[in-house]
MARSE-112144 format. One record per residue: z, y, x of N, C-alpha, C in turn; residue number from 1. Coordinates in steps of 0.02 Angstrom, whole numbers, plus 50000, padded with zeros to 5 digits. Atoms other than C-alpha are relative to their C-alpha. Layout:
N
     n.Z     n.Y     n.X    ca.Z    ca.Y    ca.X     c.Z     c.Y     c.X    nr
       Z       Y       X       Z       Y       X       Z       Y       X   NUM
...
% end
This chain:
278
     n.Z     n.Y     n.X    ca.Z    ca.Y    ca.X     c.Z     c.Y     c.X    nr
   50000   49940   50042   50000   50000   50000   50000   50062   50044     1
   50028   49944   49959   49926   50168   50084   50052   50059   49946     2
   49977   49965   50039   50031   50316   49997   49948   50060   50012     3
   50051   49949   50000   49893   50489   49960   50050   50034   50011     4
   49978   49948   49975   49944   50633   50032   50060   50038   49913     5
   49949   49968   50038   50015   50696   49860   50053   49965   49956     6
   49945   50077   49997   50125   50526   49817   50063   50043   50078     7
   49931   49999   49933   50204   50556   49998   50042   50074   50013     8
   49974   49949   50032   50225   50735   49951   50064   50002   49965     9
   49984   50012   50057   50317   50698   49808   50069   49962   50013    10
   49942   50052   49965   50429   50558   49906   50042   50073   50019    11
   49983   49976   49958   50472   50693   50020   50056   50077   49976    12
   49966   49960   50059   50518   50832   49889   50060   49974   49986    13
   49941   50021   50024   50644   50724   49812   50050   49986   50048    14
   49971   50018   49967   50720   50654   49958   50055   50061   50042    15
   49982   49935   49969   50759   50833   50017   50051   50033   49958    16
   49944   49961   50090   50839   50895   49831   50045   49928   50021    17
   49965   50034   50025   50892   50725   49797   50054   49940   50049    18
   49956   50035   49933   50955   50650   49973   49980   49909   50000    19
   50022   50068   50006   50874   50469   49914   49926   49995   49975    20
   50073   49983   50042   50700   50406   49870   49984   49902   50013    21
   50012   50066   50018   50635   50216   49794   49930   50007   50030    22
   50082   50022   49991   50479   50157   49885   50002   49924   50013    23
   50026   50074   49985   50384   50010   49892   49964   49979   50049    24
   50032   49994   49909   50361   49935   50058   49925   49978   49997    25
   50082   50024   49973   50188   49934   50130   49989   49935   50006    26
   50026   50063   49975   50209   49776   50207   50067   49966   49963    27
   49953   50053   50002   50343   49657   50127   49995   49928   50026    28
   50017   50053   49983   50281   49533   50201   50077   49961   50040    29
   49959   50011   49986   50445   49526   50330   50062   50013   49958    30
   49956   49970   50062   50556   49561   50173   50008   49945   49987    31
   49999   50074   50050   50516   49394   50091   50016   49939   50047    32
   49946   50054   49927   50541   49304   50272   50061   49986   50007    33
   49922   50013   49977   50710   49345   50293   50027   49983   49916    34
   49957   50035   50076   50757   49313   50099   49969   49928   49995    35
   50005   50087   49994   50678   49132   50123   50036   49963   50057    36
   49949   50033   49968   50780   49088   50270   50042   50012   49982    37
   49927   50003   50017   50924   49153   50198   50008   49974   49953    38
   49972   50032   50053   50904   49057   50047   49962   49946   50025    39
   50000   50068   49965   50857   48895   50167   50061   49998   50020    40
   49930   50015   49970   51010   48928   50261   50047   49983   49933    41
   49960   50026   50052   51091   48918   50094   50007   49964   49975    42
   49995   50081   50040   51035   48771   50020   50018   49955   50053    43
   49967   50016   49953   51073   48706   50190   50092   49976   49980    44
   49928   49985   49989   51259   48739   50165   50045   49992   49936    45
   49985   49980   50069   51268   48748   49991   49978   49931   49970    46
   50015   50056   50010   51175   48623   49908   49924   50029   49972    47
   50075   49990   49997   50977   48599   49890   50001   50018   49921    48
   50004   49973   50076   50998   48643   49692   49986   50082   49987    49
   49991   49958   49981   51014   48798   49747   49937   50041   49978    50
   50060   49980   49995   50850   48899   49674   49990   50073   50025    51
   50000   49946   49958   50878   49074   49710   50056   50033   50034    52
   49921   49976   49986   51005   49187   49801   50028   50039   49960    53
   49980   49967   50069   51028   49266   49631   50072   49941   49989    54
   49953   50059   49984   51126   49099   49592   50058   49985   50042    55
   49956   50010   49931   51223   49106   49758   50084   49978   49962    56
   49961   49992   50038   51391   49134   49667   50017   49943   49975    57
   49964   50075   50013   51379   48975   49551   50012   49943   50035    58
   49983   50056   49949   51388   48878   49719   50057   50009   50037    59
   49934   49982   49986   51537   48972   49792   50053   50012   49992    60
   49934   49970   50021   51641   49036   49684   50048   50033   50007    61
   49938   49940   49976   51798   49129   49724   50035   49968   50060    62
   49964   50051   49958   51812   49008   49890   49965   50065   50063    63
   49990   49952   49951   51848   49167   50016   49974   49996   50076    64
   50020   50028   49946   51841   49088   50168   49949   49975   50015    65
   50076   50011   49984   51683   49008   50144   49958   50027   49973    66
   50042   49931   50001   51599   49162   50074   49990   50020   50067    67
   50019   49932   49942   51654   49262   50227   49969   49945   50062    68
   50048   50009   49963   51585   49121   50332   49932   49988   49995    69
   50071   50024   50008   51432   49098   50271   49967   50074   49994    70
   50035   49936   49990   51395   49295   50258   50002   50001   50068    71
   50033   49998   49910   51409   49282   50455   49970   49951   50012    72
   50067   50031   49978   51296   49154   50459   49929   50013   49975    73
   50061   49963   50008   51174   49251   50364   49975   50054   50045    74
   49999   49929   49950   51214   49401   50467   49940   49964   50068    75
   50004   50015   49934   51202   49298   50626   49913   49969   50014    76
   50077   50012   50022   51018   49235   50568   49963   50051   49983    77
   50006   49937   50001   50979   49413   50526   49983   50048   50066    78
   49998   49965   49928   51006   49472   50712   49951   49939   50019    79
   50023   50030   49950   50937   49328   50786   49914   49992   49991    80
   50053   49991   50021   50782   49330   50691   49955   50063   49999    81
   50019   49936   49999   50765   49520   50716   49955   50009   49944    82
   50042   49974   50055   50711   49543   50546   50036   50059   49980    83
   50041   49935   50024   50767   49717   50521   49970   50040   50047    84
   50055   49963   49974   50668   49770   50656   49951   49985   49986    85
   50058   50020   50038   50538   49677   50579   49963   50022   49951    86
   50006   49976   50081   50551   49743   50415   49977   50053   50009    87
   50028   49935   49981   50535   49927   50499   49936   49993   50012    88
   50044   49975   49974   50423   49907   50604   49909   49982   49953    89
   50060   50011   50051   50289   49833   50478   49985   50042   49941    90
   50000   49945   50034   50328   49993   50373   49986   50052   50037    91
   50003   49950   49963   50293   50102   50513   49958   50060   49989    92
   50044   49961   50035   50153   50190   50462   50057   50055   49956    93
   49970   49941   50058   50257   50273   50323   50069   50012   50025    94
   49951   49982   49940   50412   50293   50442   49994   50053   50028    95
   50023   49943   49971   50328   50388   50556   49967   50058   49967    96
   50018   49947   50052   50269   50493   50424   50073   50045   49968    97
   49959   49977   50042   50425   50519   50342   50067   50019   50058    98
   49954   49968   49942   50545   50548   50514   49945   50020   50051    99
   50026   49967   49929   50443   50572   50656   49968   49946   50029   100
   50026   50058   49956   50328   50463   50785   50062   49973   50050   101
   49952   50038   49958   50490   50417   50903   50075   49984   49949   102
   49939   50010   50057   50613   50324   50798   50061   49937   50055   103
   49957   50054   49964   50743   50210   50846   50023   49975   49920   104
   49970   50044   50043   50815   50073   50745   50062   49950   50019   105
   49937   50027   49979   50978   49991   50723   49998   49942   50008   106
   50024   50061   49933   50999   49848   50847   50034   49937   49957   107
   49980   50059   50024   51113   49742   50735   50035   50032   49915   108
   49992   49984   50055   51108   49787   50539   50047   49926   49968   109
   49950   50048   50047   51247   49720   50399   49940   49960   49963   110
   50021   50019   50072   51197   49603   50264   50053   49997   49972   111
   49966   50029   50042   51287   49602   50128   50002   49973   49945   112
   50000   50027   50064   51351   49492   49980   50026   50003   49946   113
   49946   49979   50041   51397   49551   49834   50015   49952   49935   114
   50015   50051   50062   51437   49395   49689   50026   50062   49936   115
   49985   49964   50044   51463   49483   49515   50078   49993   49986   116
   49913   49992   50004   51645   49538   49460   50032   50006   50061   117
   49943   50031   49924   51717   49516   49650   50014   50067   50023   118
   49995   49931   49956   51785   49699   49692   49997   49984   50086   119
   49980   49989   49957   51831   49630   49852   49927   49989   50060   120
   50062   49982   49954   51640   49606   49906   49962   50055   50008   121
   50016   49917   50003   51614   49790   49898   50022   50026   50034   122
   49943   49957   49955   51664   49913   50029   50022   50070   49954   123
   49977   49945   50046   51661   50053   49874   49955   50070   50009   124
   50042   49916   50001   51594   50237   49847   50013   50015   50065   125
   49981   49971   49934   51595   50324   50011   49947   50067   50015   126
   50046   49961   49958   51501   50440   50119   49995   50000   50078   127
   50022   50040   49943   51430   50381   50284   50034   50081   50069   128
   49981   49953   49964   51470   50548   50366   50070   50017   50021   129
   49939   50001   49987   51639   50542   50349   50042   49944   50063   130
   50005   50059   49936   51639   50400   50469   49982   50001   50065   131
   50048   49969   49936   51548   50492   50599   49945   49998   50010   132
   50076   50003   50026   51369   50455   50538   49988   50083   50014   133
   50010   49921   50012   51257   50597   50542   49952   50003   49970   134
   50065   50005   50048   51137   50667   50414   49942   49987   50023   135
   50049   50031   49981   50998   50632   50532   49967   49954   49998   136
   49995   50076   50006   51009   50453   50512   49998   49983   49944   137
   50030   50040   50090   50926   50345   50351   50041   49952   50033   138
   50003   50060   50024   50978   50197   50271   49949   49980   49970   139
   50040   50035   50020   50865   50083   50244   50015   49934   49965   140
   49959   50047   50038   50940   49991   50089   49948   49936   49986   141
   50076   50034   50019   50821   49827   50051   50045   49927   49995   142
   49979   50069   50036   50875   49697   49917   49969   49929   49997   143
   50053   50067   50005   50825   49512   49918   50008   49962   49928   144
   50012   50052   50073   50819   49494   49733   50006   50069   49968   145
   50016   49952   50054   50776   49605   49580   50085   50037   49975   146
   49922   49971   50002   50949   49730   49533   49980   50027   49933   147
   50023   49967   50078   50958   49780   49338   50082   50066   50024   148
   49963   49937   50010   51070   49954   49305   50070   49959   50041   149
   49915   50013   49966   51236   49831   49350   49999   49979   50050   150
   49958   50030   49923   51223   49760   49507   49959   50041   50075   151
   50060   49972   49949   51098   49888   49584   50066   50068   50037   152
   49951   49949   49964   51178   50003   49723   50019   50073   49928   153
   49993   49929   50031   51252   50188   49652   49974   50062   50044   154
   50010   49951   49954   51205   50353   49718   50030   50067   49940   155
   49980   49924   50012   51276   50553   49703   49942   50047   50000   156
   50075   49948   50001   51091   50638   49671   50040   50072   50058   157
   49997   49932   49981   51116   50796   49782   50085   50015   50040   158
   49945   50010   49969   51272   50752   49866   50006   50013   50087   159
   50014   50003   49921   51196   50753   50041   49988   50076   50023   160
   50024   49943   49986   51175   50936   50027   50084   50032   50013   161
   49939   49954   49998   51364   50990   50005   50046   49973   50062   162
   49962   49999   49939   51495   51009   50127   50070   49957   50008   163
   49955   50044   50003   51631   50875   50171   50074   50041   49953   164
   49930   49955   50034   51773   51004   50100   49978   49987   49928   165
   49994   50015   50071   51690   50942   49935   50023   49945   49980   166
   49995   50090   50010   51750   50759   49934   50051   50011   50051   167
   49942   50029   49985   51933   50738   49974   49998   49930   50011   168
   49985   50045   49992   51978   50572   50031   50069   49978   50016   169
   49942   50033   49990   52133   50459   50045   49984   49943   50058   170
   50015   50058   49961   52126   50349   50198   50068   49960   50001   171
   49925   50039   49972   52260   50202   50216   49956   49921   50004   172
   50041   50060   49959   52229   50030   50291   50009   49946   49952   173
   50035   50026   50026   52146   49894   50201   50051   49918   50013   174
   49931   50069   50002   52274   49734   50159   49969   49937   50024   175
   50033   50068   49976   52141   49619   50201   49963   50007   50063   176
   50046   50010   49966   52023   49676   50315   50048   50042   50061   177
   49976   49972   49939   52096   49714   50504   49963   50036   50045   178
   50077   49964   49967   52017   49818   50642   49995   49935   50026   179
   50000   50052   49959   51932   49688   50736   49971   49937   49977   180
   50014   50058   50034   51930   49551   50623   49923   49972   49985   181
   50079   50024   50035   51784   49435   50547   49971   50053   49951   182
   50025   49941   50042   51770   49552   50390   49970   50071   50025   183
   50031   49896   49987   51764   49742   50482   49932   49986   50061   184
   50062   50038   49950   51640   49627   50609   49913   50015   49943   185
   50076   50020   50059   51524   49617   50442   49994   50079   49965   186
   50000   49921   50065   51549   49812   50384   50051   50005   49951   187
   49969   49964   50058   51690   49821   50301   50062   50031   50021   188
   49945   49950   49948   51814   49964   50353   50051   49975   49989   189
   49931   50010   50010   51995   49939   50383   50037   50043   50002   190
   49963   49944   49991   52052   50105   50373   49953   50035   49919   191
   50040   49981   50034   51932   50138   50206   50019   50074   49975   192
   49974   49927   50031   51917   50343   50132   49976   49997   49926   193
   50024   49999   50060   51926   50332   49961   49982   50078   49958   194
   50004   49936   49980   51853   50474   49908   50045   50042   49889   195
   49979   49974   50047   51935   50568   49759   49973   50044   49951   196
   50020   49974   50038   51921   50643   49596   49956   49958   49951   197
   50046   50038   50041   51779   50591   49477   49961   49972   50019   198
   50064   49967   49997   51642   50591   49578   49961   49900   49999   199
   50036   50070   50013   51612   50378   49539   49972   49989   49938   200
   50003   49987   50073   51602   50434   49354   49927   50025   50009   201
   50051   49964   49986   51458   50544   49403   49938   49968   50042   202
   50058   50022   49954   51347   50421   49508   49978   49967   49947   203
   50058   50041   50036   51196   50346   49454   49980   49940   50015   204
   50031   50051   49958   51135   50172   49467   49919   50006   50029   205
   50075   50001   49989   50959   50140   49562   49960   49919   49996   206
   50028   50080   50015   50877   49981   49479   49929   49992   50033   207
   50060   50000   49954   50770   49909   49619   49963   49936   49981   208
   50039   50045   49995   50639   49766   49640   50004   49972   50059   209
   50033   50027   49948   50611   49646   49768   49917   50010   50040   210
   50054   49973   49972   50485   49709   49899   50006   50097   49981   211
   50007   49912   50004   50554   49895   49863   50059   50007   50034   212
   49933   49999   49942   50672   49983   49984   50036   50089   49973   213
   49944   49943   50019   50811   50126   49941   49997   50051   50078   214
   50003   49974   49935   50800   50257   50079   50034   50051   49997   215
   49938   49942   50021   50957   50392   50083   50030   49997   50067   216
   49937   49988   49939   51051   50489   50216   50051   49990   50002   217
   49939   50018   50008   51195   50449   50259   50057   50071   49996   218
   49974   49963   50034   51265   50610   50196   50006   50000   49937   219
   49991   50017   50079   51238   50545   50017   50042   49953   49998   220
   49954   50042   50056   51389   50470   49913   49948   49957   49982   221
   50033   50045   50032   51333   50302   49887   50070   49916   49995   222
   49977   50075   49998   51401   50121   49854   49987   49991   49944   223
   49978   50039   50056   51483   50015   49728   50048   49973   49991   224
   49916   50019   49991   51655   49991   49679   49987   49919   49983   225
   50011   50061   50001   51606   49810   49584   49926   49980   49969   226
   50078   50008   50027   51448   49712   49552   49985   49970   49926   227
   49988   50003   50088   51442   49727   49364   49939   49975   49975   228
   50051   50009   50011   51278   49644   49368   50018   49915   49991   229
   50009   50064   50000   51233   49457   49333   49997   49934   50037   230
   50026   50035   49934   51166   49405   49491   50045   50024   50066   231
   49990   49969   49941   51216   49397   49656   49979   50055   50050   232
   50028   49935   49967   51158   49555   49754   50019   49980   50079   233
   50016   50004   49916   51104   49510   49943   49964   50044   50040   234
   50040   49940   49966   51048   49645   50040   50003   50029   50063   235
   49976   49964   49928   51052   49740   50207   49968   50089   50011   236
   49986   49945   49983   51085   49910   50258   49942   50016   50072   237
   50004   50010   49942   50965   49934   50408   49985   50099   50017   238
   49990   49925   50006   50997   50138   50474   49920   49993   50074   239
   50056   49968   49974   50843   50223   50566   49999   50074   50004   240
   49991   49927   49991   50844   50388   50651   49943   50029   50063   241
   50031   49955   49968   50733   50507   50744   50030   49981   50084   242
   49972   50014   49924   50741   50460   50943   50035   50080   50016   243
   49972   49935   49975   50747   50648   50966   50039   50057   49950   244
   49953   49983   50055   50888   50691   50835   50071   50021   50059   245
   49940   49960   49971   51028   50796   50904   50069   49945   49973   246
   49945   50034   50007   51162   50660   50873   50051   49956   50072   247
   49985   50029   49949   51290   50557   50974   49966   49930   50003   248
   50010   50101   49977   51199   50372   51049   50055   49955   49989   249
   49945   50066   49993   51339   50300   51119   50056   50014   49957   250
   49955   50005   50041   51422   50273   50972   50084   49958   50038   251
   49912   50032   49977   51620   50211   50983   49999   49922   49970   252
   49985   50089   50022   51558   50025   50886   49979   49966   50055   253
   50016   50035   49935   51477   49983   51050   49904   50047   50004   254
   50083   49957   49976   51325   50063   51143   49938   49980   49991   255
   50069   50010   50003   51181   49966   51107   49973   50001   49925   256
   49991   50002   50082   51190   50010   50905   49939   50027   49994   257
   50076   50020   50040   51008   50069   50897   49971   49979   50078   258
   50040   49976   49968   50871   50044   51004   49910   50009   49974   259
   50072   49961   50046   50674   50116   50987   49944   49955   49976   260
   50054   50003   50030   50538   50083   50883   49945   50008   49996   261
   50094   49977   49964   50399   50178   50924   50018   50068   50033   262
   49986   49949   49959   50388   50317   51034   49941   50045   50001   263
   50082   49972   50004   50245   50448   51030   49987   50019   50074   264
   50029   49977   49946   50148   50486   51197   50028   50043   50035   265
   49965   49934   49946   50225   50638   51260   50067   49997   50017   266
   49948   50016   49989   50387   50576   51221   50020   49931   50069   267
   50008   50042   49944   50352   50428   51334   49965   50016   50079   268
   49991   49943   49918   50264   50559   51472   50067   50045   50039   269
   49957   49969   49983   50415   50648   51461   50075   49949   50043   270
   49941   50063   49977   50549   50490   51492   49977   49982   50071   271
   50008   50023   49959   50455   50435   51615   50014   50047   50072   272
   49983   49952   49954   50466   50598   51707   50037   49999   50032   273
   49945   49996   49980   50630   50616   51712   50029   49937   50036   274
   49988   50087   49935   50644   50408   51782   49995   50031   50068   275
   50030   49978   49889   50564   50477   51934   50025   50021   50040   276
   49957   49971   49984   50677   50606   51958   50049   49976   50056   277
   49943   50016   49976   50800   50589   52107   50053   50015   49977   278
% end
């Protein structure tokens, strides 16, 4: 799928007012890869009855421990398969359109699992900035199964525009999840900011499709307190930012959290320059 100049327009408009924007990937091709090994690895583990990862849920049930290991063995199939650099880079075209020709991409993206009813597979409403994110930096949300109004992420339309002094938060530490641990290993904070007031009353759901991807800064209010939907909701977060974005690299989760994607020509005359350099 080629987007016309006044389609990508149009993306670009909203994303600016509205801090999020639904497209449909060019290429899904690596989309439908990693949701077929992850629902091989499942029937694997699970049992071959198993037809989609919608389903997931009536094979697990409320058995904790082997949820949270089997979401790191999706994870760990996730990295090793480098499918969300995959996933990018076969969207590139409209990437580089929509940030810039030198991008970088994150080196080891979450998946997560959300079964319906389970607050505790949710990390909740938030805002990525408050964390030390910076608006520079997308998410690249991308579900492996169809999301109706209940189990589809939330978002704050126009949230990415206002200033942290608008969203109070309560931070206190998380009864289950430790720093360190398996869980905050998979994304889920142990110090969580809940953020206060109404403002979960006020979000919207975004009912997606398989082969379509959610794309929002991480200055937009987004989550989901629980998955009030039917199905299981499997998905991954994969963030993407501008190589030459005024932010900090070496993040504090460990230094190799993105690396690049594509690089445009001058940017790669210029690197090289400076190599040379004594």
């Amino acid at each position: 799928m080629t987007l016309d100049p006044a389609e990508f327009a149009s993306l670009g408009r909203h994303f600016v007012e509205q801090g999020w924007v639904r497209v449909t990937m060019p290429d899904p091709a690596p989309a439908f890869a990693a949701r077929d090994a992850m629902l091989e690895l499942l029937r694997r583990e699970l049992s071959a009855d198993l037809a989609t990862i919608a389903d997931y849920h009536q094979f697990i049930g409320d058995d904790e421990a082997r949820h949270t290991a089997l979401q790191q063995q999706l994870t760990e199939l996730f990295w090793h398969e480098r499918f969300g650099q995959r996933i990018c880079a076969a969207q590139a075209d409209f990437f580089t359109r929509f940030v810039g020709l030198d991008l970088h991409v994150q080196k080891y993206p979450y998946v997560r699992v959300a079964r319906p009813g389970l607050r505790q597979d949710n990390i909740g409403v938030h805002r990525d900035t408050q964390y030390g994110a910076s608006p520079y930096e997308l998410s690249v949300w991308i579900p492996y199964g169809d999301l109706d109004e209940g189990g589809a992420l939330r978002v704050l339309p126009g949230s990415h525009l206002l200033p942290e002094r608008d969203f109070e938060f309560e931070q206190r530490p998380d009864p289950v999840v430790t720093k360190g641990s398996q869980k905050h290993k998979l994304g889920f904070p142990y110090a969580p900011k809940a953020l206060k007031g109404d403002v979960e009353s006020r979000m919207q759901p975004v009912p997606i499709r398989l082969g379509e991807m959610l794309i929002f800064s991480l200055s937009l209010v987004h989550g989901q307190t629980i998955n009030a939907g039917a199905v299981t909701r499997l998905s991954t977060d994969i963030r993407l930012v501008n190589s030459l974005a005024p932010i900090e690299w070496q993040r504090s989760v460990h230094a190799d959290y993105y690396e690049p994607l594509s690089t445009s020509p001058v940017t790669e005359q210029a690197r090289r320059y400076y190599a040379a350099a004594p």
